[in-house]
C-alpha positions as CSV (number, residue, x, y, z in Angstrom):
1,X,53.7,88.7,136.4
2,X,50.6,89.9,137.4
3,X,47.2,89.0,136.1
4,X,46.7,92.0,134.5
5,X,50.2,92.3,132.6
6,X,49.0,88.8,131.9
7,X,46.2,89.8,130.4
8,X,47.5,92.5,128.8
9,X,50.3,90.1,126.8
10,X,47.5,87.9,125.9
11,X,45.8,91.2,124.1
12,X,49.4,92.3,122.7
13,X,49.6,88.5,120.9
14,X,46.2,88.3,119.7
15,X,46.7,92.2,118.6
16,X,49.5,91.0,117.1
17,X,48.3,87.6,115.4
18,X,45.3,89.6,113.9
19,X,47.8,92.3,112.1
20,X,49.6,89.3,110.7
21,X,45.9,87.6,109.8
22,X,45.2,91.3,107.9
23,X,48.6,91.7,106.4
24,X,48.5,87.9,104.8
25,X,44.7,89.2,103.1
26,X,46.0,92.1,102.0
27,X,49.3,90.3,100.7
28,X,46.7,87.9,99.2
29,X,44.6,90.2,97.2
30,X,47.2,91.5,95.9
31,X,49.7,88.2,94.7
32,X,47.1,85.5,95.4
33,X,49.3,82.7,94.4
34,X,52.3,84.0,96.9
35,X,49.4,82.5,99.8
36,X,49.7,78.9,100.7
37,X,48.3,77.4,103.5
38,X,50.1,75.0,106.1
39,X,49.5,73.0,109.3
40,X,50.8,74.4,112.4
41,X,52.0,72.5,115.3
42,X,48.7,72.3,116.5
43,X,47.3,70.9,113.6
44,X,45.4,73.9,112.5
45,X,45.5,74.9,108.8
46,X,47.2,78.6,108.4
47,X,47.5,80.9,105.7
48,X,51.2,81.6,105.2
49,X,53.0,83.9,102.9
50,X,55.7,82.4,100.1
51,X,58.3,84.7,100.9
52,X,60.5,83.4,98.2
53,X,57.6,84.1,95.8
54,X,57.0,87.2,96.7
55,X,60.4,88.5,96.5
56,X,60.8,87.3,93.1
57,X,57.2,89.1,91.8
58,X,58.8,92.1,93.8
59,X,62.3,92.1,92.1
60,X,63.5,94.4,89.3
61,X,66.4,91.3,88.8
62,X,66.0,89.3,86.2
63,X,68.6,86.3,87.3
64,X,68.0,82.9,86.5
65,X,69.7,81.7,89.5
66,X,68.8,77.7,90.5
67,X,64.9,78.0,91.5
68,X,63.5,76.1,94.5
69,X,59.6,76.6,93.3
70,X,57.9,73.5,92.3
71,X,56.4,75.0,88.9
72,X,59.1,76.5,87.2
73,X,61.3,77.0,84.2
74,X,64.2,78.4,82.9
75,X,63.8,82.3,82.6
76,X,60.6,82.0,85.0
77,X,62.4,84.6,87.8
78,X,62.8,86.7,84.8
79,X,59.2,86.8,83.2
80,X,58.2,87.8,86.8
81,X,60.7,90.9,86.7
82,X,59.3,91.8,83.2
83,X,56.0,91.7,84.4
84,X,56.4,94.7,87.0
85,X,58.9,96.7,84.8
86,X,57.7,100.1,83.6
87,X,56.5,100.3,80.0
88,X,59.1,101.8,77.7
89,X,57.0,102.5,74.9
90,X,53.7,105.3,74.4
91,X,50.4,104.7,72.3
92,X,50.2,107.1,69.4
93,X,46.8,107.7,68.0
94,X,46.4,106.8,64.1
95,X,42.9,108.6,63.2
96,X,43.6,107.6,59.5
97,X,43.3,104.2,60.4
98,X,40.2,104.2,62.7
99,X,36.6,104.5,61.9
100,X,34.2,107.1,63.7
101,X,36.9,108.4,65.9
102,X,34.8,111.1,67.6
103,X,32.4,108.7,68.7
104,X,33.4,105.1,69.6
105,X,34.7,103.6,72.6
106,X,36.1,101.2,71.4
107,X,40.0,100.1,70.9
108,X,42.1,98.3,68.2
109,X,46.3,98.6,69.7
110,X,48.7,96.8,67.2
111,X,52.1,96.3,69.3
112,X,53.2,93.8,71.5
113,X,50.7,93.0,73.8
114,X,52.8,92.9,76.9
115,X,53.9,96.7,76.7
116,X,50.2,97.5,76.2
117,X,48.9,95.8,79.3
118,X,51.6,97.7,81.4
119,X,50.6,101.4,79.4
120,X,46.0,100.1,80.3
121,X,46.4,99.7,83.6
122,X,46.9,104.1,84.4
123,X,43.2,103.8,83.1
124,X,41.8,100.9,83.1
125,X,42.8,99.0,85.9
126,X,40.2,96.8,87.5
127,X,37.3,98.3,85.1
128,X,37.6,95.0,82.8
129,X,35.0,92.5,83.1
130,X,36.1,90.4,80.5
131,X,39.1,88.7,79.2
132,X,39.4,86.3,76.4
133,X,42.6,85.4,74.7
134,X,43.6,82.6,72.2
135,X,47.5,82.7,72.3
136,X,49.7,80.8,70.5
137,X,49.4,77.0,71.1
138,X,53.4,76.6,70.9
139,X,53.0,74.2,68.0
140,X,56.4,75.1,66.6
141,X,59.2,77.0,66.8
142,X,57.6,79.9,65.3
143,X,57.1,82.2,67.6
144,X,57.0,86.0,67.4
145,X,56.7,87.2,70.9
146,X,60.7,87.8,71.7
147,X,60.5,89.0,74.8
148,X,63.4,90.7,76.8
149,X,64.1,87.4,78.7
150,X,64.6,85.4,75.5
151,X,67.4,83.8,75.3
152,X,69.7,81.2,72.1
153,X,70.0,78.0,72.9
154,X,73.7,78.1,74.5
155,X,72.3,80.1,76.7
156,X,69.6,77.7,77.6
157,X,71.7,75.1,78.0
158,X,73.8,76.6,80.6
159,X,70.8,77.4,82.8
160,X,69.0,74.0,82.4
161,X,71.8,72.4,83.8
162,X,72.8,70.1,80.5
163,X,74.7,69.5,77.2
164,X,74.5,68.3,74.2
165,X,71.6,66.0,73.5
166,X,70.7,65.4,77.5
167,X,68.7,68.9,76.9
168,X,65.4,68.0,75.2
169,X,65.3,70.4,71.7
170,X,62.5,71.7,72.6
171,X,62.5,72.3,75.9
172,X,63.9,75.9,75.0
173,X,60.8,76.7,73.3
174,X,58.1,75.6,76.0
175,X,60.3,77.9,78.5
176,X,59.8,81.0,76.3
177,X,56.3,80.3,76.2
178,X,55.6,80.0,79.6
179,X,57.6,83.3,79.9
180,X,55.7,84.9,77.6
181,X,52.4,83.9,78.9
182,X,53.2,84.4,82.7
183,X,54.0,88.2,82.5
184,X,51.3,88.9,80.1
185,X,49.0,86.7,82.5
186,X,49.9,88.7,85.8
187,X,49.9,91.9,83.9
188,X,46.3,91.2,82.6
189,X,45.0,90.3,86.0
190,X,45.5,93.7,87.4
191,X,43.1,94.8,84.7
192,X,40.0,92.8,86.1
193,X,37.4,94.0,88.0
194,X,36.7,91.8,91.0
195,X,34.0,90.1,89.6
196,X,35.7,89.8,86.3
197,X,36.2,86.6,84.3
198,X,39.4,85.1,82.2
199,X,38.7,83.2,79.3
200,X,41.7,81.0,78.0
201,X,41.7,78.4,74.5
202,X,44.6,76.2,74.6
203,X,45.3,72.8,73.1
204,X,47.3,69.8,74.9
205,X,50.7,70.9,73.7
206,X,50.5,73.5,77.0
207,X,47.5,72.6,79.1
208,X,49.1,71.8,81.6
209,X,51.5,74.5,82.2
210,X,49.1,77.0,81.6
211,X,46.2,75.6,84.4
212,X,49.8,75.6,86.8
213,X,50.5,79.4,85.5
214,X,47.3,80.8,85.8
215,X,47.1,79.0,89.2
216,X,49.8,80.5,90.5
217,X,48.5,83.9,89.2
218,X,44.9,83.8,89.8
219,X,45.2,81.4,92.7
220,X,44.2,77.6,92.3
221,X,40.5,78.8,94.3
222,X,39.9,81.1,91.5
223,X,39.8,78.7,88.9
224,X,36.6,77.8,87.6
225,X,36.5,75.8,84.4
226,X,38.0,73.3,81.6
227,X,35.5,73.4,78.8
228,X,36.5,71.1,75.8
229,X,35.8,72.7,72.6
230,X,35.0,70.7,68.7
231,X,37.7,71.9,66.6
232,X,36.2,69.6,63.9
233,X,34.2,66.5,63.1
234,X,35.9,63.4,63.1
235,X,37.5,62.8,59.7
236,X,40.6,61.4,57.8
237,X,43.6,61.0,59.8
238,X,47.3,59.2,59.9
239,X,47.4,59.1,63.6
240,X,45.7,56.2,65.9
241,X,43.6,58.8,67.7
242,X,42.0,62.0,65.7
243,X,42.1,65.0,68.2
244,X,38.9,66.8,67.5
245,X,38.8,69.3,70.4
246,X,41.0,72.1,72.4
247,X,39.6,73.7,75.8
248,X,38.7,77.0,76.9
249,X,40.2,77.5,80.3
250,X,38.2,80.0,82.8
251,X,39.6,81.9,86.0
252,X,38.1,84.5,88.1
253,X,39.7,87.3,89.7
254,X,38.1,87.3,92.8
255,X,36.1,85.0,94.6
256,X,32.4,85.6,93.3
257,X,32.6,86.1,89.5
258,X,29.4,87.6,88.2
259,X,27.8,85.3,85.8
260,X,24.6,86.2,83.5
261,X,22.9,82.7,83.2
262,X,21.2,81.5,79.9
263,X,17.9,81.4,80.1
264,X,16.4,77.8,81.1
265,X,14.9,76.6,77.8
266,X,12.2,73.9,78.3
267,X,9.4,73.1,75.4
268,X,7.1,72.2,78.0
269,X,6.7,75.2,79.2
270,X,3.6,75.9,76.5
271,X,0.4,76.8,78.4
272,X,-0.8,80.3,78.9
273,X,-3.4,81.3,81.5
274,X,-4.1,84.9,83.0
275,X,-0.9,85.4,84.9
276,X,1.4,84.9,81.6
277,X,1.8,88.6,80.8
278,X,3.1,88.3,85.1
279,X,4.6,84.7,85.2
280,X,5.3,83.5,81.7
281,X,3.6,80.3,80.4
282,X,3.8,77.5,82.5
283,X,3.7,73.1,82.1
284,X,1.4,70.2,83.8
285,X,4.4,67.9,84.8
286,X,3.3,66.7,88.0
287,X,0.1,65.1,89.8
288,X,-0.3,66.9,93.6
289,X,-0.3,63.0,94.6
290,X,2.5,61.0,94.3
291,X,3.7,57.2,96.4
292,X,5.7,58.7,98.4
293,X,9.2,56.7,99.9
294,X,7.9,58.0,103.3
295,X,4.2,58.3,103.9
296,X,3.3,61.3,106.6
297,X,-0.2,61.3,107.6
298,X,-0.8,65.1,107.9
299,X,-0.4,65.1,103.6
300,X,-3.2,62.2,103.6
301,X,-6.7,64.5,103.3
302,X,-9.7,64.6,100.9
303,X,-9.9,67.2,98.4
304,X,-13.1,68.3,97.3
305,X,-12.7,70.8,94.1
306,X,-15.6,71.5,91.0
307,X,-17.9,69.3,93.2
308,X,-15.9,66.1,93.4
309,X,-13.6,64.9,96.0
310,X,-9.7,63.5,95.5
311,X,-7.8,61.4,97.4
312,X,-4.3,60.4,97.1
313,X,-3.7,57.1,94.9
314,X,-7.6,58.7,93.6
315,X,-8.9,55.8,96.1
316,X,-11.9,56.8,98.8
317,X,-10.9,53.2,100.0
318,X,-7.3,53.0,100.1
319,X,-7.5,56.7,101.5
320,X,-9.8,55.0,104.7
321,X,-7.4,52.0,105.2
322,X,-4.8,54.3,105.5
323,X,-6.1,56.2,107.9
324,X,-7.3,53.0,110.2
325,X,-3.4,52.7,110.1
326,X,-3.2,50.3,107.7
327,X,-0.6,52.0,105.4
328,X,3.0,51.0,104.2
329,X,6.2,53.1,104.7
330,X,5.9,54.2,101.2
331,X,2.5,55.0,100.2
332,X,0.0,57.7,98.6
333,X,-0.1,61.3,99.5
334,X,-0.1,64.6,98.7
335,X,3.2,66.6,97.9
336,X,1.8,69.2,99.3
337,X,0.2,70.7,102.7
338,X,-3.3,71.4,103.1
339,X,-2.4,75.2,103.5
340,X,-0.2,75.2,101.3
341,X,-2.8,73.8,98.9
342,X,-5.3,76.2,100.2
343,X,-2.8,79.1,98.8
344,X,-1.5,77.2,95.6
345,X,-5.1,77.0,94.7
346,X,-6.5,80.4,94.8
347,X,-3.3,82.0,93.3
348,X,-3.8,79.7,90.0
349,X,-0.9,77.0,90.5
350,X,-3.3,74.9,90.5
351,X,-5.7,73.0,87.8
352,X,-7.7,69.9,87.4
353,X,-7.2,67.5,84.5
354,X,-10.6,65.4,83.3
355,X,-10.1,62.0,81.8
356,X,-12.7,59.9,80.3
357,X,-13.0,57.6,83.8
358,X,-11.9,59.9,86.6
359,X,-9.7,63.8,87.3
360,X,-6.2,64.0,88.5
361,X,-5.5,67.5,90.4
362,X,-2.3,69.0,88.6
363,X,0.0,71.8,89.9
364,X,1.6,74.3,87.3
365,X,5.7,74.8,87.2
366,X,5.7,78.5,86.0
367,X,8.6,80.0,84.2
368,X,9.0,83.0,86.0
369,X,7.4,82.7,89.2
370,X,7.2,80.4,92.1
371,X,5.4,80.3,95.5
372,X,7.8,80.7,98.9
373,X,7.5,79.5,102.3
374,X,7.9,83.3,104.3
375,X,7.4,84.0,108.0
376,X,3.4,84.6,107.7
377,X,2.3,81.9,105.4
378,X,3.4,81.7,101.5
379,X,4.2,84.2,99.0
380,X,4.3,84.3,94.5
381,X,8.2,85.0,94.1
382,X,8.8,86.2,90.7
383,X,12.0,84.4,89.4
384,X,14.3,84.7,86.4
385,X,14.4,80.3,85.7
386,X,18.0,79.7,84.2
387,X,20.1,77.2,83.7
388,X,23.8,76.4,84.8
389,X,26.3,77.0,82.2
390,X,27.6,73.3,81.1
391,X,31.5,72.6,81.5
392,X,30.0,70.7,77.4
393,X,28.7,73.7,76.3
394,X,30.9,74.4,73.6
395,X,31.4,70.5,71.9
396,X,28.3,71.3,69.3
397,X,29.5,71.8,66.1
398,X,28.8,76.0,65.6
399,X,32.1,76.2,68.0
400,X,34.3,74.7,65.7
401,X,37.2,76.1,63.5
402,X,34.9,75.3,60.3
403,X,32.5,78.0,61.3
404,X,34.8,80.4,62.0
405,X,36.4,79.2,58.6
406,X,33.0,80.4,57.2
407,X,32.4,83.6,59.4
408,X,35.6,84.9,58.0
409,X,33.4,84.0,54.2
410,X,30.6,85.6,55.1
411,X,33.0,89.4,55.0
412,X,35.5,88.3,52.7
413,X,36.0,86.8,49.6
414,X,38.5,83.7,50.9
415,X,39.7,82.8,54.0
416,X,42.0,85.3,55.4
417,X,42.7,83.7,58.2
418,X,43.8,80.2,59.1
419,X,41.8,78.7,62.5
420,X,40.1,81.8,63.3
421,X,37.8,81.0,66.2
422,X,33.8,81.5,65.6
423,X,31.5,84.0,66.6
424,X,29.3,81.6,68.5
425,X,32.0,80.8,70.8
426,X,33.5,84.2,72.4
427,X,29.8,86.0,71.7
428,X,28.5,83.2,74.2
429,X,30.9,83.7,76.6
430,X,30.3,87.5,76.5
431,X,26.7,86.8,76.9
432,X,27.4,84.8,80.2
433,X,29.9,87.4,81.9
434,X,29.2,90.6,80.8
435,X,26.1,93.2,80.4
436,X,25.2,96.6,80.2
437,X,28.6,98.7,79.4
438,X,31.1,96.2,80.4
439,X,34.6,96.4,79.1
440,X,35.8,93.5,76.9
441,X,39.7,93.0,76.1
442,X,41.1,90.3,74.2
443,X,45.2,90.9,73.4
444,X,45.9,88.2,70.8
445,X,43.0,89.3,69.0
446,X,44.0,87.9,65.5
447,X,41.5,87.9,63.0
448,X,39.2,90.4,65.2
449,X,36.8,87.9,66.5
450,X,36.2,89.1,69.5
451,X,35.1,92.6,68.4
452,X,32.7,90.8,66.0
453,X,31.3,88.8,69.0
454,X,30.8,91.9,70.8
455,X,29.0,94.1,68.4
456,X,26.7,91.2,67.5
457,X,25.7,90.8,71.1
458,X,25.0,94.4,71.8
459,X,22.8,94.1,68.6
460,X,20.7,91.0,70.3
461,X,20.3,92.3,74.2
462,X,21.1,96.2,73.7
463,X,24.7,96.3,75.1
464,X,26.5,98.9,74.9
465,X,29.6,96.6,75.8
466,X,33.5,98.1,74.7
467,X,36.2,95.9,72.8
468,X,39.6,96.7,73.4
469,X,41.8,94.2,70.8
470,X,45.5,94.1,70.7
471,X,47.6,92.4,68.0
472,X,51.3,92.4,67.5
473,X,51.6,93.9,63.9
474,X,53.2,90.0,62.7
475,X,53.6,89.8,58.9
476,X,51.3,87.6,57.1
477,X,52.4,84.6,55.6
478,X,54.2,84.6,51.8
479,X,52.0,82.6,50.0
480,X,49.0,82.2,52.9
481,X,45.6,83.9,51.4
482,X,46.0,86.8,53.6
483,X,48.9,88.1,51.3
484,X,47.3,87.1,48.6
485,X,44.2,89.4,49.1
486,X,46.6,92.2,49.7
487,X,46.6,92.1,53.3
488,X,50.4,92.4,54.7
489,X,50.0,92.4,58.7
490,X,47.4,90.2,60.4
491,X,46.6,93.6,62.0
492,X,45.5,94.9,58.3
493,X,43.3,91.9,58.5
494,X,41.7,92.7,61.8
495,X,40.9,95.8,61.3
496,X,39.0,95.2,57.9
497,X,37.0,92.3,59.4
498,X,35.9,94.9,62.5
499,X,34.5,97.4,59.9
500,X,33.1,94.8,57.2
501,X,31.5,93.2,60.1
502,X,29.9,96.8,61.2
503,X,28.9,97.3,57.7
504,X,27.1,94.4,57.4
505,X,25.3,94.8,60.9
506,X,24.2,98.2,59.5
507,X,23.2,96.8,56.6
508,X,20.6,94.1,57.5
509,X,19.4,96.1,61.1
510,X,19.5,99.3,59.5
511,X,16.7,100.5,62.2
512,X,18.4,99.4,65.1
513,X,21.9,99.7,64.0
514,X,22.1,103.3,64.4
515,X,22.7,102.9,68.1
516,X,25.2,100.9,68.5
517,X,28.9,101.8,68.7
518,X,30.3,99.9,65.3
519,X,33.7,102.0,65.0
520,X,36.9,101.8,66.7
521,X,40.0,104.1,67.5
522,X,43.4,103.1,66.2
523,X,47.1,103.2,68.1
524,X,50.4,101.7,67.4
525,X,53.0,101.1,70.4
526,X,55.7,103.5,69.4
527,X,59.3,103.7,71.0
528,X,59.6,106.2,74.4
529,X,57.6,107.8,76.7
């Protein structure tokens, strides 16, 4: 061969290589968790594709044949399967139902929530910013979403491999839940935009297979977050250990999630001088001279400011010994530059503190502006100060079930519905991951919270953010107060809390209420195409 056609195969295998490299990315964005990586024979970590995964998310066959993949569960090939059927059912518009029709752009869907998220994504796929869902925490056997893959417990038995009591009772039921959440989960994420966030509450009874779930969905890199959330102050209990909080579970869809920090809140940020209207107000936290651990000599100079002169350690004599060399590692100097003084002082970040006995030189910490190093000198950079969003943001007491208990008292007359989440708690995380028009779905929307939370933080920043909620139509409970104040579905109680929760927005900002979108349109998931 000659060195040419050698060359020429060398360009044919890398060619080749970097097709593969592009076909494995593409793969990737499309069925993150099907991408693995794994050590070559060289040693060199590659990205590889689970073919076996990817044939099962690619099937139409719904078999529960014996699975190989380390998370799974019986009916697991089969919640895949149901996750890329077609939808068999339509949306029918119910005007009677809705409120301002010809206006809103907002959605209330009662049906089951899986059919739904297949008939969104013709128009709304990737345009979601937001997702928040509280499903059900698989607490008991009652469950209501009876998906195609269901399945008695004979049949369970057979596939899980055991009889009689060798099968744990109620192992059936964790299987149908992870079902159930796994196609609704990789149906949903198809409805995120890339920089679009997943909110999840869950309790221990299915932590850990829904962090595995949404893992496999999402892809373990795109997982973000386990905040722990105060269900309720300690109280009485009958067990050895009171469980007083759930978690709120966060994934992104791609790999930089666009995040709207709360602002940093400090109380010593107090003093105003003629750059707050420019720079906000700013605090006196630090002396220019500090002991530093490393003493430099070119931070060691007089200062001479309203006709008196500073030294570091506010010593002319220790200031002289230090410069005949007679200085420790860690000694007095200035924490900043002379030029960078020089700058600092005649831009105002700087100000002079008088004591009865002697002056300290003090530099101001702005809340909204800064000075930068840049190629010329130094610059003011106006900033937006913020804070990071706390993985214990939610353990104060406004996020627990007793204030959503009295949200829900503030529209009705009882409480409609039992462990309705609080405002506080989806209205802050709108505030952190969504602005401007943003989409905001939540499909086992209950009680309505979420539309609540959104309409409330339109009111407070100007939003003009949309709520699409979807709620299977599940009967209210015999004797629960629901029924008792008439309501027969908890979609019959959602939908009153949305528009008692408009009126009353209208009703104490009447001037500003006008603006914002308070209505919603109506369908029901009806049989056919």
């Amino acid at each position: 061969m000659t060195r040419e056609e050698t060359k020429q195969e060398g360009q044919q295998v890398k060619a080749r290589k970097d097709l593969v490299r592009e076909n494995i990315e593409k793969i990737g964005e499309l069925f993150p968790g099907c991408v693995t990586e794994t050590a070559g024979q060289d040693g060199k970590i590659r990205k590889t594709v689970n073919m076996e995964l990817l044939r099962n998310l690619l099937t139409e066959k719904g078999e529960d044949e014996e699975e190989t993949y380390s998370f799974t569960w019986v009916g697991k090939r089969a919640a895949m399967a149901e996750a890329v059927r077609p939808a068999r059912h339509r949306l029918a518009p119910r005007k009677e139902l809705s409120l301002d029709w010809e206006k809103t752009g907002n959605f209330y869907i009662e049906g089951d929530n899986l059919e739904v998220l297949k008939l969104l994504q013709r128009d709304y796929r990737g345009k979601i910013k937001m997702i928040y869902i509280d499903p059900p925490y698989n607490t008991g056997h009652d469950f209501v979403y009876r998906d195609s893959f269901a399945m008695d417990s004979g049949r369970y038995r057979d596939l899980a491999g055991g009889e009689g009591e060798t099968v744990p009772a109620d192992g059936r039921y964790h299987s149908y839940w992870c079902s159930m959440m796994y196609s609704r989960l990789a149906a949903a994420r198809h409805l995120l935009t890339e920089d679009g966030v997943l909110f999840m509450s869950i309790d221990d009874n299915e932590l850990s297979n829904l962090l595995k779930i949404a893992g496999e969905i999402f892809g373990g890199s795109h997982f973000l977050a386990c905040f722990p959330r105060i269900t309720k102050k300690a109280g009485k209990t009958t067990e050895a250990i009171a469980k007083n909080h759930d978690y709120v579970l966060a994934f992104s869809k791609g790999d930089s999630p666009k995040f709207y920090l709360p602002p940093h809140t400090d109380a010593g940020f107090k003093y105003a001088d003629e750059y707050v209207g420019e720079r906000g107000k700013y605090k006196l936290n630090q002396t220019l001279d500090y002991n530093s651990l490393s003493y430099s000599p070119s931070l060691d100079y007089p200062i001479e400011l309203d006709g008196e002169v500073f030294y570091p350690g506010n010593s002319c004599e220790k200031y002289l010994e230090r410069k005949a060399g007679k200085h420790t590692r860690a000694d007095w100097a200035w924490r900043w530059s002379r030029e960078l003084f020089d700058f600092g002082l005649k831009n105002g970040f700087v100000v002079v503190k008088k004591y009865e006995n002697y002056s300290r030189i003090y530099t101001k910490t702005y809340q909204n502006a800064r000075i930068v190093k840049t190629d010329s000198g130094f610059a003011v950079e106006h900033i937006s100060r913020t804070r990071a969003i706390s993985t214990l943001e939610f353990v104060e007491n406004r996020f627990s079930n007793d204030n959503g208990k009295k949200n829900l008292l503030k529209l009705f007359d009882t409480s409609v519905f039992d462990y309705s989440k609080p405002v506080a708690l989806i209205k802050t995380l709108v505030q952190y991951s969504t602005s401007g028009d943003d989409l905001v779905l939540d499909f086992f929307s209950g009680s309505g919270t979420t539309a609540q939370a959104v309409m409330e933080q339109n009111l407070e920043d100007g939003g003009n953010r949309k709520f699409i909620l979807v709620q299977i139509p599940e009967a209210t409970a015999p004797r629960s107060d629901g029924a008792r104040a008439g309501f027969q579905t908890i979609c019959e109680i959602g939908r009153e809390r949305i528009r008692r929760a408009g009126e009353k927005i209208r009703e104490e900002h009447p001037l500003i209420s006008g603006d914002l979108d308070l209505g919603f349109r109506v369908y029901r998931l009806e049989e056919g195409l």
